[in-house]
C-alpha positions, 0 to 999 in steps of 0.5 A: 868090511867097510863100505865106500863107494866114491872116488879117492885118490890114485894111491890110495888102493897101495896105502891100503894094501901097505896096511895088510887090507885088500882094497876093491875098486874099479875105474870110471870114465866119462860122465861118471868121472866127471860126476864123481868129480862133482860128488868129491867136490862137495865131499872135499868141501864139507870136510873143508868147512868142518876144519877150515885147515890148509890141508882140507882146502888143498884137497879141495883145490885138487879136486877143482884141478881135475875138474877143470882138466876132465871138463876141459876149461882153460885155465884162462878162461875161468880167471877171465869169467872170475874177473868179469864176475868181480868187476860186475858183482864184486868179491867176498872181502866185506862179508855181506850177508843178505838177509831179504830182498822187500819189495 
């Protein structure tokens, strides 16, 4: 028996029985959805950052998507919130790392 605890995709449980092995799950809705939602996000990210692949960060911009649905934010308004951040802040083109702040 393996052990998970965290939210995987919706088919996942029919890959599991097509391998001859019985998943166990159960539904969350709500605030434990999004919370799983905010777990999964830095689990997809980790894998992400482990293997910098396509695959990896398709995961990650699917768990983004549902983020945004189960959240409810417009799409629109998290380009409008990128946009003013960029203009005001820049992007990550130049690669600057900051090292200290002295006074």
């Amino acid at each position: 028996m393996r052990e998970y605890d965290k939210l995987v995709r919706d088919r996942i449980p029919e890959v599991i029985r097509e391998n001859d092995e019985t998943p166990v799950t159960h539904t969350v809705e709500g605030e434990a959805y999004r919370e799983r939602l905010r777990e999964k996000l830095v689990e997809e990210a980790t894998e992400f950052r482990a293997d910098p692949s396509a695959a990896e960060l398709g995961d990650v911009l699917d768990v983004v998507a549902a983020i945004r649905e189960a959240e409810t934010i417009d799409e629109g308004k998290i380009q409008r919130k990128r946009r003013a951040k960029l203009d005001e802040h820049g992007g990550f083109e130049d690669g600057v790392v900051l090292d200290r702040v002295e006074e």
